[in-house]
FIPA-812937 format. One record per residue (C-alpha): x, y, z; residue number from 1. Coordinates in pm, whole numbers, m for minus. Layout:
[[X; Y; Z]; NUM]
...
END
This chain:
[[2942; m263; 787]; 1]
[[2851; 39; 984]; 2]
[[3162; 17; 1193]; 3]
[[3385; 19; 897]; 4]
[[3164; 319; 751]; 5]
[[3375; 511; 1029]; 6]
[[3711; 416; 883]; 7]
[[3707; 523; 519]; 8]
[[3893; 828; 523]; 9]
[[3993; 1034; 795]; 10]
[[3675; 1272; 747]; 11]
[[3473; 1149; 464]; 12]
[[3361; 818; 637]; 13]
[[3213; 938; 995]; 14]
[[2993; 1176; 769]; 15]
[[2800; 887; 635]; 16]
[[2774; 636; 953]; 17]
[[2451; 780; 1054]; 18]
[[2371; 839; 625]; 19]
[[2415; 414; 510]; 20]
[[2179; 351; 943]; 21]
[[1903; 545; 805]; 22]
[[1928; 377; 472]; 23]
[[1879; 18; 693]; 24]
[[1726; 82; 987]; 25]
[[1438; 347; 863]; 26]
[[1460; 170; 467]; 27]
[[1512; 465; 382]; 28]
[[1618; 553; m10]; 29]
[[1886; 759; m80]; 30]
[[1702; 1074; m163]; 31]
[[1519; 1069; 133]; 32]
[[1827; 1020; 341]; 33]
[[2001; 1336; 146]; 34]
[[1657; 1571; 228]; 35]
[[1600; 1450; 608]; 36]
[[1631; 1772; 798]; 37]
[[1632; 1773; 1227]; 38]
[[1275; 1902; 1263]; 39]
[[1191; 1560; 1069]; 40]
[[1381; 1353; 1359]; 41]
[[1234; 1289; 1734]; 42]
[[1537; 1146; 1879]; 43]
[[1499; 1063; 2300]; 44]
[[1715; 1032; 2539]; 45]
[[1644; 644; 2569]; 46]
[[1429; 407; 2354]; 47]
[[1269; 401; 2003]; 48]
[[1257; 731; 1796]; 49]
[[1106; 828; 1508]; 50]
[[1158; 1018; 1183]; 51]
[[918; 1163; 972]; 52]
[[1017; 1278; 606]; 53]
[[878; 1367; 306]; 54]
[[897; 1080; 2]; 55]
[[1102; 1194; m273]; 56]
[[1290; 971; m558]; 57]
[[1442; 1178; m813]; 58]
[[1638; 963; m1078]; 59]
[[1889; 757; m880]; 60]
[[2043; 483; m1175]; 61]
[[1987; 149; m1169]; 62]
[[2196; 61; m860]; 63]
[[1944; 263; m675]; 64]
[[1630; 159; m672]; 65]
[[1387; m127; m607]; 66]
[[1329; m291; m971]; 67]
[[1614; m158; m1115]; 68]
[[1488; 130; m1320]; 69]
[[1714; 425; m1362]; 70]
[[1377; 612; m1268]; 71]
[[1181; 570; m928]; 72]
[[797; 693; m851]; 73]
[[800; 1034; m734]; 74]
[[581; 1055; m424]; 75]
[[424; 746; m189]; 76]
[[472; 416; m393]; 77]
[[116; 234; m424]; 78]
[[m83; 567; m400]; 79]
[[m362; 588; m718]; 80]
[[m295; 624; m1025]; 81]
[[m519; 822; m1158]; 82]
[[m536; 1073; m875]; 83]
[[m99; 1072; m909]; 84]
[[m171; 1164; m1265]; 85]
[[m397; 1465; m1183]; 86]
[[m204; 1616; m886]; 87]
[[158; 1468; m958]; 88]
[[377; 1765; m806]; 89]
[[144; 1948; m543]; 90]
[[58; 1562; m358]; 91]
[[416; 1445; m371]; 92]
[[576; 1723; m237]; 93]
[[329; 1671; 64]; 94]
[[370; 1286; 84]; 95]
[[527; 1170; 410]; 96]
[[632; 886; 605]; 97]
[[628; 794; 937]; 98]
[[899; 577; 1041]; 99]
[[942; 427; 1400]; 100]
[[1384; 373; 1447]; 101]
[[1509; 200; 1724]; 102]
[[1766; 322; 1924]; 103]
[[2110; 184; 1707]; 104]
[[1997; 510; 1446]; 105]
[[1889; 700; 1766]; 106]
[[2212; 709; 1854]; 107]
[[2410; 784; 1526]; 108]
[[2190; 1043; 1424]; 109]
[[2214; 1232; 1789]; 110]
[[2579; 1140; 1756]; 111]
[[2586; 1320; 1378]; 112]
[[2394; 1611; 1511]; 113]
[[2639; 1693; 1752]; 114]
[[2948; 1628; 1563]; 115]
[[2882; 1775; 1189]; 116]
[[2556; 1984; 1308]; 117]
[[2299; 2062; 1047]; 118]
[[2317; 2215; 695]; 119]
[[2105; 2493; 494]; 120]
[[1730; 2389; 575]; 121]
[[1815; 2194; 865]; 122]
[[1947; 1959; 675]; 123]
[[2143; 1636; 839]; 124]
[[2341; 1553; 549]; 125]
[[2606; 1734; 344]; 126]
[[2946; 1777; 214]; 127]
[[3207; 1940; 364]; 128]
[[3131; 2229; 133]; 129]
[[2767; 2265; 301]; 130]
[[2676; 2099; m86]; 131]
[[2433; 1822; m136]; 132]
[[2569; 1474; m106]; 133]
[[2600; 1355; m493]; 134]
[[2509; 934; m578]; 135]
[[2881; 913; m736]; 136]
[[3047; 1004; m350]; 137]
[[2805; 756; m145]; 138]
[[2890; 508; m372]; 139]
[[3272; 532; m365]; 140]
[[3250; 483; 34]; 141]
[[3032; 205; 4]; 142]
[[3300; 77; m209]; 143]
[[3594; 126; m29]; 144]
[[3344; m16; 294]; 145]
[[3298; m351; 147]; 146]
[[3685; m372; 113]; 147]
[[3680; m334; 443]; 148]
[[3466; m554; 619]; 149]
[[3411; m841; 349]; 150]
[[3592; m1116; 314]; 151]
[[3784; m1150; m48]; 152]
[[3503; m1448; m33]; 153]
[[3192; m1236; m3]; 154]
[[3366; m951; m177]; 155]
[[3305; m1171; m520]; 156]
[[2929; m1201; m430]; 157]
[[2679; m972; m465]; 158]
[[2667; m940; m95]; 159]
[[2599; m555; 23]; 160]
[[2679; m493; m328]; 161]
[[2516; m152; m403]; 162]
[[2406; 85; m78]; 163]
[[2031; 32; m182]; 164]
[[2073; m344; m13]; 165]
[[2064; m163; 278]; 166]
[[1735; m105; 248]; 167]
[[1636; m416; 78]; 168]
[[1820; m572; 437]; 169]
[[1579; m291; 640]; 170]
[[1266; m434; 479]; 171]
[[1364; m805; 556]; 172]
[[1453; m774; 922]; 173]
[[1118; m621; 990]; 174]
[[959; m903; 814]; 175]
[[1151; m1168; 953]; 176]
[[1104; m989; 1324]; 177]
[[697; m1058; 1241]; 178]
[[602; m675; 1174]; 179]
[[305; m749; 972]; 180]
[[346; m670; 562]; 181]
[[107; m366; 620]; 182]
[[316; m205; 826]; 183]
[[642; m257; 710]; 184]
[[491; m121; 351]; 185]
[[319; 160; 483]; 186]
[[730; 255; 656]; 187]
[[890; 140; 335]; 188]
[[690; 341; 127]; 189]
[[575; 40; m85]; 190]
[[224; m77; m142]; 191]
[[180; m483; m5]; 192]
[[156; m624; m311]; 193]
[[504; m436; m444]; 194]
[[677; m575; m133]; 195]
[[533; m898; m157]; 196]
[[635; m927; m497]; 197]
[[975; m822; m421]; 198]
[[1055; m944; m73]; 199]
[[843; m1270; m41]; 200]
[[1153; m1479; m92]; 201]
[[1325; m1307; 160]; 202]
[[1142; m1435; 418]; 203]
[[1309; m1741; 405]; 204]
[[1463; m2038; 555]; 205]
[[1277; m2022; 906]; 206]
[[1050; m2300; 897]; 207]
[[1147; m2393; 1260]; 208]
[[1025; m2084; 1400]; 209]
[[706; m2049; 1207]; 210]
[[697; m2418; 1297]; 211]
[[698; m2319; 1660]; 212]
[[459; m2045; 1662]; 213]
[[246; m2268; 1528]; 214]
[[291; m2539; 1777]; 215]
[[262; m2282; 2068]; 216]
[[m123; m2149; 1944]; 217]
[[m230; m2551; 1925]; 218]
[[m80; m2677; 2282]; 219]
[[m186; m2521; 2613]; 220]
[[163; m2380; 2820]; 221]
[[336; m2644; 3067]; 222]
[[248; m2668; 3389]; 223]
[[571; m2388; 3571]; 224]
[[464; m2645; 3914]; 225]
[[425; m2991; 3969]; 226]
[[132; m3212; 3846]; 227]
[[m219; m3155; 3936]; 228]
[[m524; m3405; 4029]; 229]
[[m897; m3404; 3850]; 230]
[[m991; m3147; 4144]; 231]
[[m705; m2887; 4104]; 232]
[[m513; m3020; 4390]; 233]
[[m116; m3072; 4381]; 234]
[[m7; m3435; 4354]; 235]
[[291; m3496; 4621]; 236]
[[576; m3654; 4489]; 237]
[[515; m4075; 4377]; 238]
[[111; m3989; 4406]; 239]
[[m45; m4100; 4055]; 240]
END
C-alpha cells in the first residue's frame, strides 16, 4: 500500500509515502502525523529510530478515530480524569510520546526530508502551498491508493478502508510480534485496558505459535550432539 502511495499523482502521492508509514509503523493518528516537526525525529544512519511528538487529536470525523467518535481525547489517552479536568490545555499541550520506528519509516522520513524539506516550525508535512495538510486531501489519496493496490475483491471489503486502519494495523503487528500490551499502549497513546478492549480480537488466529512457546518453556532444548551416558560421556555410534 505504501508503494502505490508513490503513484497517485505525479506530485501529490510521494508527499504522503512517509505521511500513511508514520500512521503504521509509529500508530501514529493523523494529527500527530500533520504536527511532527524534524527536531521530534532521531533518524540514524542504520537501525531503529525514534520519534518523539507531542499528543494532539483535534476533531478528526468518524473515519478517524479509535471508537468512532467524530471527537478524540485531547492529550495522552488513559491519563486521570480528574487531574485532565483541572489542567485540560496547559498538560496536553505538554503530553508526549516516545515512539521507537524501525528502519522501513527511517528511511521514508530521511528520504522526505531530503526531497520536500521541512515546513514553517520544522514541520515534515505540508501542502505544496507550505499549508497544513487538510483530512478531506489524505483521504482522497487513500482512496485513489486502494484502487490501486486492491483487488476489485478486497476493494468491496472493508479492508484498509479508512487511513486510521493504518494504525489500527500498527497496534496489531506489535502485539502479534509479542511487545507486551504495556508497551505498545504506552507508544499508542492508549491506556491497556482501551487497547485491550479494542484490539484483543486482533490478536488472533495463532494458536500454533503460542502453542509453541509454550511447549519450548516445558521441554529442555535437544541435544545439538549425539547422545550422552548417565556420566556425561558421548555414546559412540550402536552403544545403548
Amino acid at each position: 500500500m505504501l508503494i502505490c502511495v508513490s503513484y497517485v499523482g505525479r506530485r501529490q502521492g510521494p508527499r504522503f509515502v512517509a505521511f500513511f508509514g508514520c500512521m503504521f509503523w509509529a500508530m501514529m493518528r493523523p494529527a500527530e502525523v500533520t504536527s511532527l516537526t524534524k527536531d521530534g525525529c532521531h533518524l540514524p544512519d542504520a537501525g531503529w529510530g525514534r520519534l518523539i511528538f507531542s499528543e494532539s487529536s483535534p476533531a478528526a470525523g468518524r473515519d478517524f478515530t479509535d471508537d468512532g467518535r467524530v471527537h478524540e481525547d485531547r492529550g495522552l489517552k488513559g491519563r486521570d480524569r480528574q487531574a485532565r479536568a483541572q489542567n485540560r490545555s496547559a498538560r496536553a499541550r505538554r503530553a508526549t510520546r516516545n515512539v521507537p520506528i524501525p528502519p522501513e519509516l527511517v528511511r521514508l522520513l530521511r528520504e522526505h526530508i531530503a526531497i520536500f524539506g521541512t515546513g514553517r516550525g520544522g514541520r515534515l508535512f505540508r501542502s505544496e502551498n507550505g499549508n497544513p495538510i487538510q483530512p478531506s486531501t489524505y483521504w482522497r489519496v487513500w482512496q485513489k491508493t486502494r484502487g490501486l493496490a486492491l483487488t476489485p475483491g478486497q476493494l468491496a471489503t472493508p479492508l484498509l478502508r479508512r487511513p486510521y486502519d493504518l494504525r489500527h494495523s500498527g497496534v496489531t503487528w506489535r502485539l502479534n510480534s509479542g511487545v507486551p500490551a504495556t508497551e505498545v499502549a504506552a507508544w499508542a497513546g492508549h491506556s491497556v485496558e482501551v487497547l485491550m478492549r479494542v484490539y484483543a480480537r486482533c490478536v488472533a488466529g495463532l494458536e500454533d505459535v503460542w502453542t509453541a512457546r509454550m511447549e519450548a518453556s516445558l521441554r529442555p532444548p535437544s541435544e545439538p550432539q549425539g547422545q550422552h551416558d548417565k556420566d556425561g560421556n558421548e555414546k559412540e555410534e550402536g552403544q545403548k
